[in-house]
N, C-alpha and C positions, 0 to 999 in steps of 0.2 A: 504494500500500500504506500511505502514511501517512492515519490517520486510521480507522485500521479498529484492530477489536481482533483480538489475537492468532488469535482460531479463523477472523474473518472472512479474512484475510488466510494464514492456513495452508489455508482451504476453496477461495479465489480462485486458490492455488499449483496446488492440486490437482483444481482445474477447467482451468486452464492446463495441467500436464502431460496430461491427459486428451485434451482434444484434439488439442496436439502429436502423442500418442501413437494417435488415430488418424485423420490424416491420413497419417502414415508406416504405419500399416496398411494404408488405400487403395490408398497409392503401391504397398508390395511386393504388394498382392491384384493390382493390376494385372498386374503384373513377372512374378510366378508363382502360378499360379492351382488349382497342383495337391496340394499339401498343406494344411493343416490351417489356418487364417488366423485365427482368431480365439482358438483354443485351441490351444497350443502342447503338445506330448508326444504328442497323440494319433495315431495312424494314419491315414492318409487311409481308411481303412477300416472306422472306427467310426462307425457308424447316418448316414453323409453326412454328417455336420457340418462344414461349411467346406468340403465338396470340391468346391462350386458342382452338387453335382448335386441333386436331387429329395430332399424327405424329406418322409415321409408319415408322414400321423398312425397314432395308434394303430389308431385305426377303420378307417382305409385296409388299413391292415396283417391287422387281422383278417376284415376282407368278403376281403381278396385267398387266406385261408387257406381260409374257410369254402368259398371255390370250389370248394378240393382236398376238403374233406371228403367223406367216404363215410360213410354211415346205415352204423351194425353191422347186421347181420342182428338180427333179433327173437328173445330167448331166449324158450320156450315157459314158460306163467308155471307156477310151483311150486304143486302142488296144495296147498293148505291142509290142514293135518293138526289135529284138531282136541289143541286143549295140554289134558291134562288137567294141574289145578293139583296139582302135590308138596305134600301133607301135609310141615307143617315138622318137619325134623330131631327127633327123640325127644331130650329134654333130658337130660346125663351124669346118669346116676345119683344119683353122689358130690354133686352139689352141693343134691339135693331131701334129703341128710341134713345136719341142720343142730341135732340138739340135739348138747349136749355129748358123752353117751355114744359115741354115734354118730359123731364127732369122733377121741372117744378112741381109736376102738376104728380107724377109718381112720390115726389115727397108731402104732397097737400099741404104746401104751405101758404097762410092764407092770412098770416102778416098780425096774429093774436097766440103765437107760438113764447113759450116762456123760454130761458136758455137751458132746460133740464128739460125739457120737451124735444127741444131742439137735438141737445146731446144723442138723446134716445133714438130720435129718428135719424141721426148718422149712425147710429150703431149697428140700427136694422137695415137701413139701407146698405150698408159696407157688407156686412153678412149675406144678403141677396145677393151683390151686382160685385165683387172683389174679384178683380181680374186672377185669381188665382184657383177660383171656383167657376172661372167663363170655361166653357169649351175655346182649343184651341184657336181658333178661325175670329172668335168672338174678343179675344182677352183684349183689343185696340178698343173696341166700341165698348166693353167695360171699366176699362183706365177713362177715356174719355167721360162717362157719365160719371164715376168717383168724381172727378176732379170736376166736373159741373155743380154736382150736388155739394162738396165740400164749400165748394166757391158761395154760393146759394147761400149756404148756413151760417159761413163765417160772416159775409155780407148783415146778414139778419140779425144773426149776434151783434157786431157793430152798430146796426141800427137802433137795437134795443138800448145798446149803452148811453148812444146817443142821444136819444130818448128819454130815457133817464136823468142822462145829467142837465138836461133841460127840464126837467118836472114833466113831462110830458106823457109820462107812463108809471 
């Protein structure tokens, strides 16, 4: 060991115990031949390993199955029905209305709206018409009425403050 460096001489240890270690394998595989010998915990019952008997490959194992196998009987084949192709779905109404009027008049506002009123009817509207619930084809003419009706409410809200800070409401 002298004259080696630290890993040569920890690798040289560890080739030594190695062998030690199986030579005294040998010996007890001699001695007792019915458990597990080279892997230790497992059952003499897992896939043969160490139990000195036979252990066959995977291939082995599956020709030995295919033996047992049985053909299913022949399902009779499904007569082919000819698809006719579904016309897509008819696009929500509400969202081919997309000028403001048309807007207005889906959020009925009617100019005696409170701003807790207000809130509510963005909320239910945003839930209906949210470009993320449009069918694809739709989601431009659903961002467009969002942003009409937002416009609408904030408008209205402003007005009311307005309003207000005149006494006027």
């Amino acid at each position: 060991m002298f004259g080696l460096t630290v890993f040569e001489s920890v690798l040289e240890r560890l080739k030594a115990e190695a062998r030690e270690a199986a030579e005294q394998d040998d010996e007890q595989e001699i001695k007792d031949d019915e458990g597990p010998g080279e892997i230790r915990g497992l059952t003499s019952g897992f896939a043969g390993i160490g139990t000195g008997s036979t252990f066959v490959s995977g291939s082995q194992a599956a020709a030995a199955y295919l033996d047992l196998y049985e053909e299913p009987p022949a399902l009779p084949p499904e007569p082919q029905r000819p698809v006719a192709a579904e016309p897509p779905p008819a696009p929500p109404p509400h969202l081919l209305r997309i000028a403001p009027e048309e807007v207005a008049e889906d959020l009925a506002l009617n100019g005696k709206e409170g701003v807790d009123d207000l809130l509510a009817r963005r909320r239910s509207f945003a839930r209906e018409n949210h470009p993320d619930r449009a069918p694809e084809d739709l989601r431009v003419n659903a961002t467009v009425r969002m942003k009409i009706a937002n416009m609408l409410i904030d408008e209205t809200i402003r007005r009311i403050a307005v309003e207000k800070s005149l006494g006027l409401r």
